[in-house]
BATI-812660 format. One line per 10 residues: number of its first residue (from 1); for each residue x, y, z of N, C-alpha, C. Coordinates in steps of 0.05 Angstrom, whole numbers, m for minus. Layout:
<atoms>
NUM> X,Y,Z,X,Y,Z,X,Y,Z  ... $
</atoms>
This chain:
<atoms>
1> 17,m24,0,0,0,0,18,25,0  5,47,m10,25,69,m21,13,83,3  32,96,15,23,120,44,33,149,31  23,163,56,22,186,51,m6,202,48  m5,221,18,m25,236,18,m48,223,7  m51,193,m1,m76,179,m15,m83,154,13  m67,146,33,m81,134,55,m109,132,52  m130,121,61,m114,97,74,m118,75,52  m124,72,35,m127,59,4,m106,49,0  m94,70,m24,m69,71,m41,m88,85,m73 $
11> m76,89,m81,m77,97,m106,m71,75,m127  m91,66,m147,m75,54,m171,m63,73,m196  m47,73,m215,m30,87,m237,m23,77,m259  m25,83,m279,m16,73,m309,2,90,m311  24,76,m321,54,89,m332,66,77,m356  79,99,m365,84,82,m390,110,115,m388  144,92,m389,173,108,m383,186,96,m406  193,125,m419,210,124,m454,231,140,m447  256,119,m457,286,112,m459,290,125,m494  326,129,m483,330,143,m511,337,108,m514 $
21> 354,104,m549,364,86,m555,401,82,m528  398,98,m511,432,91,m502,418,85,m469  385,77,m459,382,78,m437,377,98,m427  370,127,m430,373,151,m411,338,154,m412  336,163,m396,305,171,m393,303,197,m404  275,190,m417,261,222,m432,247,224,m422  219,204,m419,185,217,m415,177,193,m395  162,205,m374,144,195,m368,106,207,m369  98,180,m377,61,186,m378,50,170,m353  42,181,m337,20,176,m315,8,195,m306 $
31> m18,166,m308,m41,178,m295,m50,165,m277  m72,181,m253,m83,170,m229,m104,155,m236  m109,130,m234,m128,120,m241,m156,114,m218  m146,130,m188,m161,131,m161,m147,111,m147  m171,109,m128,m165,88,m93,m176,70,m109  m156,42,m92,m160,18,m109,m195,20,m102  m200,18,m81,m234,5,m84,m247,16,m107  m240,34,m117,m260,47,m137,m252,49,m159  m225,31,m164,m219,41,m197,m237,28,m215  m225,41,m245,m243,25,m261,m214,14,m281 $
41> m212,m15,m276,m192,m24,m289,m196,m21,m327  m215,m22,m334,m221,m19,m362,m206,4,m372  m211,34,m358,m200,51,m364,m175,49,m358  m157,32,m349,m130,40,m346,m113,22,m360  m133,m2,m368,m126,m20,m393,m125,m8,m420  m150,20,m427,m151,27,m447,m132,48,m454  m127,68,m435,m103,85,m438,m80,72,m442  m70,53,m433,m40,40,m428,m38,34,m450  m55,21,m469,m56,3,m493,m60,30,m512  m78,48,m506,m70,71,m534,m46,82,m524 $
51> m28,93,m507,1,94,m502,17,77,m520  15,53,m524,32,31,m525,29,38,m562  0,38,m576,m4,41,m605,9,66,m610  3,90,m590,16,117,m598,48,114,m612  69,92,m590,97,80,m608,94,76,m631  78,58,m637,74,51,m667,87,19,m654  108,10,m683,117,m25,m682,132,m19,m652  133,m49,m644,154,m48,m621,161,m73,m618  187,m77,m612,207,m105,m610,210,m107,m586  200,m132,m573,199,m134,m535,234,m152,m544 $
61> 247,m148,m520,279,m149,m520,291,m140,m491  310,m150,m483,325,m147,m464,340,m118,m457  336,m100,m449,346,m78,m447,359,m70,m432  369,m47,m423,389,m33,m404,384,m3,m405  371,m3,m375,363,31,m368,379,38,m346  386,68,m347,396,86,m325,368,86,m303  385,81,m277,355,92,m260,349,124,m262  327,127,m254,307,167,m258,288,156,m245  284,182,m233,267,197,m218,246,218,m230  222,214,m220,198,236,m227,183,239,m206 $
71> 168,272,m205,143,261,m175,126,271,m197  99,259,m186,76,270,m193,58,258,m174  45,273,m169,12,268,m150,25,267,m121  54,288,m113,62,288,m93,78,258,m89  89,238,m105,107,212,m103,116,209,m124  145,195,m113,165,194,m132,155,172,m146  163,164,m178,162,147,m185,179,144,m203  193,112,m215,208,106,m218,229,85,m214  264,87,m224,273,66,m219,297,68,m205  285,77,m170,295,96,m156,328,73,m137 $
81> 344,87,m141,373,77,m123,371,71,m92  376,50,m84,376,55,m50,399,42,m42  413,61,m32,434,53,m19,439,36,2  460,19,8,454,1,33,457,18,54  430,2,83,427,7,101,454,1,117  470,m19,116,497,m24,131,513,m46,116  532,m49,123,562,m61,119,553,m83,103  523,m105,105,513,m122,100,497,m127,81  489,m99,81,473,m98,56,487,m92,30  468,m91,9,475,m84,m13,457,m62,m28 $
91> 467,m52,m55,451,m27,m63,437,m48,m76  407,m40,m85,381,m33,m92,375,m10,m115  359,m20,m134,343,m4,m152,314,m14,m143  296,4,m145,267,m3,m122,253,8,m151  234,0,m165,208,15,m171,194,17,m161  190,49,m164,173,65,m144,155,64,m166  117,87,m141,111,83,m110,115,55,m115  105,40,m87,96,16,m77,129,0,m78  147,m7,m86,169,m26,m87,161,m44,m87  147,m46,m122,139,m76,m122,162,m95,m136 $
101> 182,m90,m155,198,m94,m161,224,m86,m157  243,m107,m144,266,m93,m142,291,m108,m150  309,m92,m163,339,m109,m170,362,m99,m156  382,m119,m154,406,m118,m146,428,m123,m159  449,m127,m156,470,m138,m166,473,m160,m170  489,m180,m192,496,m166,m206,476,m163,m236  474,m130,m233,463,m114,m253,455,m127,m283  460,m139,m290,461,m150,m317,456,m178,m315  444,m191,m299,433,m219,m298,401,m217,m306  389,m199,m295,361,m199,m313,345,m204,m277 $
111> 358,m221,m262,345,m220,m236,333,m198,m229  307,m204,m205,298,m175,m186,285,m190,m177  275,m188,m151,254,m188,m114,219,m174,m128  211,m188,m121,180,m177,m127,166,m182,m98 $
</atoms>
């Protein structure tokens, strides 16, 4: 659940994050789609999917992004860095809100924590 200013719910979001060809971030598109009890999943199926046609062709493939940062609706979102908490830990790339996905090292195995 995402805290803060949408409590005690969470908010659901459609995103859709465009990379140059070398990895660097250009754009992000999101939108609030409400508190989960009330969304309407149709509508956030239908935006995502005209986003996706707006590309035009697209080749699904193994890629390599720089992590970035954005806020909107007051939270960060993104494929935010977290440094280790101590000696034990290790660094972290978290997608934000929620950290539902996250990777570690080493970087280029394709691994991540859900």
């Amino acid at each position: 659940m995402l805290t803060g200013p949408f409590e005690p719910y969470g908010h659901e979001f459609v995103a859709l994050y465009l990379f140059d060809s070398d990895g660097g971030f250009l754009e992000a598109k999101i939108d609030d789609l409400g508190l989960r009890p009330n969304i309407d999943a149709a509508r956030g199926e239908k935006m995502a999917a005209g986003w996706l046609a707006e590309l035009g062709p697209v080749t699904f493939c193994r890629i390599e992004v720089a992590p970035f940062e954005v806020e909107r609706f007051g939270l960060k979102f993104g494929l935010i860095p977290r440094p280790p908490e101590d000696d034990e830990d290790d660094w972290w790339v978290e997608l934000q809100p929620g950290n539902y996905m996250a990777f570690h090292e080493p970087w280029d195995s394709g691994d991540y924590d859900t």
